[in-house]
C-alpha positions in Angstrom: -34.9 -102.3 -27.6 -34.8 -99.3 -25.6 -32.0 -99.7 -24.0 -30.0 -100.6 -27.1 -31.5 -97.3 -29.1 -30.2 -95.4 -25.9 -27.0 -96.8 -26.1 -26.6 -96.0 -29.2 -26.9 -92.4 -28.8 -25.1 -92.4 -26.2 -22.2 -93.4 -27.9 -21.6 -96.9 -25.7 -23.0 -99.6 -27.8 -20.1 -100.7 -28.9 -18.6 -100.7 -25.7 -20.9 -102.8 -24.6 -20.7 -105.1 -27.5 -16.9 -105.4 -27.3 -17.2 -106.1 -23.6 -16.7 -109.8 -22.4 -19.3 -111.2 -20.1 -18.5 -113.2 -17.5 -19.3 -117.3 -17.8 -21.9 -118.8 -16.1 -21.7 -122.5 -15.2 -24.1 -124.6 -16.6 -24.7 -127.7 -14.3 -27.7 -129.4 -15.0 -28.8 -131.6 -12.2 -30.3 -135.1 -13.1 -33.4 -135.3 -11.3 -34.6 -131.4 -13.2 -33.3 -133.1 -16.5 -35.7 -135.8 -16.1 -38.6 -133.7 -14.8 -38.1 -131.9 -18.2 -38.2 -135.0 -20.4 -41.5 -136.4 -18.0 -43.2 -132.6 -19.0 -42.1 -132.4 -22.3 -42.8 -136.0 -23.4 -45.7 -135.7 -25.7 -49.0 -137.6 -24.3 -50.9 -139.7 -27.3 -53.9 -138.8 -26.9 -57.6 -141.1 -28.7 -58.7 -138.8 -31.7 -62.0 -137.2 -31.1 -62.6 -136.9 -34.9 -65.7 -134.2 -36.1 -68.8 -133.4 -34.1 -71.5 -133.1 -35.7 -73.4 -129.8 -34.9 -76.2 -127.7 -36.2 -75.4 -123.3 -37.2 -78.0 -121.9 -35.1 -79.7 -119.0 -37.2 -83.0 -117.7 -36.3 -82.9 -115.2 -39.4 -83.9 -115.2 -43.0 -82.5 -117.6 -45.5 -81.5 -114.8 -47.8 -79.0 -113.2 -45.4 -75.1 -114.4 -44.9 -75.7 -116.2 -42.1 -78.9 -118.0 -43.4 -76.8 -118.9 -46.7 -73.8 -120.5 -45.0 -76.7 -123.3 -43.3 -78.6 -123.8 -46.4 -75.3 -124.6 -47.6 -74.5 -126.9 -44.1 -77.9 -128.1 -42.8 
């Protein structure tokens, strides 16, 4: 972002902009493409489903905290 604010006031943005870039080759080798897929496949993981749990609160029943596990426990 700085460097396009720069260029800007510079006067050269749309230099650059107009400018062609040189092309890259984009071979992709077989063995990386299937490393990707092996990473990227998505793993099916056993649902844990809810755990049941307790709101520790060591205060008064009458303050926020003491509401919400009245309201849970």
């Amino acid at each position: 972002l700085a460097s396009i604010i720069s260029a800007r006031k510079n006067g050269t943005l749309l230099e650059a902009l107009r400018a062609e870039l040189p092309a890259f080759e984009q071979t992709i080798v077989p063995e990386f493409k299937g490393a990707v897929r092996a990473v990227l496949k998505k793993i099916n993981r056993p649902s844990i489903g809810v755990k049941m749990g307790e709101i520790a609160n060591y205060s008064s029943t009458s303050s926020p905290m003491g509401q919400l596990k009245k309201m849970f426990g």
